[in-house]
C-alpha positions in Angstrom: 19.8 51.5 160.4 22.6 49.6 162.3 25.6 51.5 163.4 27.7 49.7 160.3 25.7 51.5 157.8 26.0 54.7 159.1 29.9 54.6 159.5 30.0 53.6 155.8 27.7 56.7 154.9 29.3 58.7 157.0 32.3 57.9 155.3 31.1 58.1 151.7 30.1 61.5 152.7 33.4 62.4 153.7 35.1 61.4 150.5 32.8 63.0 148.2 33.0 65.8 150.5 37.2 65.0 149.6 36.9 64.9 146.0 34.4 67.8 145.9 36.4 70.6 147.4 39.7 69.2 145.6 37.1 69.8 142.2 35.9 73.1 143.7 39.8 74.3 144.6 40.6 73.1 140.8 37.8 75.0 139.5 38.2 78.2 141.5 42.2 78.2 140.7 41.6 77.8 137.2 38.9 80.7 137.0 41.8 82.9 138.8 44.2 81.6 136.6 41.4 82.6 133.5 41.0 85.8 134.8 44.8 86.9 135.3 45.7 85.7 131.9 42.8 87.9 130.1 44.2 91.1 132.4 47.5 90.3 130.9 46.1 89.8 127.4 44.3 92.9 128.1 47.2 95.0 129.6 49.1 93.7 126.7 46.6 95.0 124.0 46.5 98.2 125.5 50.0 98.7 125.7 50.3 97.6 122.0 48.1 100.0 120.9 50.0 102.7 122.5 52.6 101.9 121.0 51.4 101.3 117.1 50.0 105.1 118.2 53.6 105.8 119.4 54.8 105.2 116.5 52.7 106.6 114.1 52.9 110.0 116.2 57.0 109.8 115.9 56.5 108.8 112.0 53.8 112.2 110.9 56.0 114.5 113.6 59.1 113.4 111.3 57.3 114.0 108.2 55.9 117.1 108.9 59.3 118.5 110.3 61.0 117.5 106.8 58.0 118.3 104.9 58.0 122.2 107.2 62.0 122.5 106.5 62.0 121.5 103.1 59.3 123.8 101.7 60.9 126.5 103.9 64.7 126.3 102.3 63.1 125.5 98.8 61.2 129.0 98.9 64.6 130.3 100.3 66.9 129.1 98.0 64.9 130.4 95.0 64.8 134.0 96.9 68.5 133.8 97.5 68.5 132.9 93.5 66.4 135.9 92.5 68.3 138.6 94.2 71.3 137.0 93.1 70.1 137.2 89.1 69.2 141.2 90.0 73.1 141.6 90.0 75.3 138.6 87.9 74.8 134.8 86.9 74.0 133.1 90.7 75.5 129.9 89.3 75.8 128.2 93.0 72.8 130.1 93.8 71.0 127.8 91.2 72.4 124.8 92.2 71.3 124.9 95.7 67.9 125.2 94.0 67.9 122.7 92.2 69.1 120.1 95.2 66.1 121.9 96.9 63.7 120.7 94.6 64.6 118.0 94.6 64.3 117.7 98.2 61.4 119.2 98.5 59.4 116.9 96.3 60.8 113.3 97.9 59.6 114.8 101.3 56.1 115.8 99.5 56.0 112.6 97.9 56.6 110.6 101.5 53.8 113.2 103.0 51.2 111.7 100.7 51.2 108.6 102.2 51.4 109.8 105.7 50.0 113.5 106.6 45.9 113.9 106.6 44.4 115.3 104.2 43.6 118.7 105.6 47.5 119.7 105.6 48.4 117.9 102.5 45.0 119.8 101.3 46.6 123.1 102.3 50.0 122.4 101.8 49.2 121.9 98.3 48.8 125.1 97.8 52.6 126.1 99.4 53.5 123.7 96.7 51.8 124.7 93.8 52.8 128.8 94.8 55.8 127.5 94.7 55.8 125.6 91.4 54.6 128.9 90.0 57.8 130.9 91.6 60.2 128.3 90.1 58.8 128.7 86.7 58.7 132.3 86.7 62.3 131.9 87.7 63.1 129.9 85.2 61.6 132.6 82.7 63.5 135.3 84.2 66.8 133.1 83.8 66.1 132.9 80.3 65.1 136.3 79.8 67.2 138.4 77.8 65.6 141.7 77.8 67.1 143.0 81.7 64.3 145.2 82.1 62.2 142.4 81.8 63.8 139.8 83.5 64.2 142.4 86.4 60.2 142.9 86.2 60.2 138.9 86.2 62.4 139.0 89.3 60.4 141.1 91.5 56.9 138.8 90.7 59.3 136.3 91.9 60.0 137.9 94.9 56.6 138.3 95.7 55.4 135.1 95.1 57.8 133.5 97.6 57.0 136.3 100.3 53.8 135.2 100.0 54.4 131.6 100.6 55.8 132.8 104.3 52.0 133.2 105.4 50.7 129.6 104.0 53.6 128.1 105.5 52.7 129.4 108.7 48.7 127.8 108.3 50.2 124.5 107.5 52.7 124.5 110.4 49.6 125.9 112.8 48.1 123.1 111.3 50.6 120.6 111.9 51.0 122.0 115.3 47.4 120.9 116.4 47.7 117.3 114.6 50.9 116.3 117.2 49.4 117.5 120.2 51.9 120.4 120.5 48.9 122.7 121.1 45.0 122.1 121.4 43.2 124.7 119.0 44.0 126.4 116.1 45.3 130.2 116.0 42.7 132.8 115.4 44.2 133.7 112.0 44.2 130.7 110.7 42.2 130.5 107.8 41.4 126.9 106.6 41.1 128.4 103.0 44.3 129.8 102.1 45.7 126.7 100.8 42.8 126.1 98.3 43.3 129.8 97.3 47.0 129.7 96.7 46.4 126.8 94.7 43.8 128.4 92.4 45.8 131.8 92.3 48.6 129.8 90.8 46.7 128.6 88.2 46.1 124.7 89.3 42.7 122.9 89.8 
């Protein structure tokens, strides 16, 4: 092989050798490049998710803080509006029940599309001992006979003293679903709101 041939192998071999590692540099950058954009995709994804969960969280702990006030001054307000039928009329006394209703059952009605189904399962049966309260009250109102109405009165008033141990089951309840505390109390009893709800005469 004459000396001619070899310098133009030679130098063959060295541009292929050129064009090869520009290919292999191309190839390698791009993988990088590959790689970097699926971390960020990834990274991304991840922080999307936390913050779809963010938000949910912030949504159901704003619900069930409405939903937890709203029960609470609507048992209140008919309490304040049986003592104050034991003595006279209670005119504003009924008013601020009626706004509390009212209340009370928008909040509900936004909790059924948001709160799980064991608190609206137990809340359910705040409500429905509370449904029975109002319409006891509402018979005592129209009550004419005072002995009676008194009689009415104090069912009343037991009724919504009872609600103060179902609200605290939902709230426990509550309290676990937004990470505020791990476990459930020791009294809590998953049952109570199924019983209230069949005590008050609901299915």
């Amino acid at each position: 092989m004459s000396g001619a041939t070899v310098s133009l192998i030679v130098a063959i071999v060295g541009v292929c050798g050129t064009l090869a590692s520009a290919v292999i540099t191309q190839v390698l950058s791009q993988r990088a490049a590959m790689r970097v954009s699926q971390q960020a995709e990834r990274v991304r994804a991840v922080e999307q998710r936390a913050s779809e969960e963010q938000r949910r969280t912030d949504q159901l702990r704003s619900c069930y803080v409405q939903l937890n006030a709203l029960d609470r001054h609507y048992r209140d307000a008919m309490l304040a509006y049986a003592y104050a039928l034991k003595s006279g009329p209670g005119d504003a006394e009924a008013e601020e029940v009626s706004g509390a209703r009212r209340a009370q059952r928008d909040a509900r009605a936004e909790a059924q599309m948001i709160a799980s189904d064991p608190v609206l399962r137990i809340e359910s049966g705040v409500n429905a001992q509370l449904t029975a309260a109002y319409r006891r009250l509402m018979q005592a109102v129209g009550e004419p006979d005072s002995s009676a109405r008194q009689a009415q009165l104090d069912q009343v008033i037991a009724l919504l003293d009872a609600v103060i141990e179902k609200l605290g089951h939902v709230r426990a309840l509550m309290r676990v679903e937004l990470g505020v505390v791990q476990d459930l109390p020791a009294w809590y009893d998953p049952g109570t709101g199924q019983a209230a709800h069949q005590q008050a005469g609901y299915s």
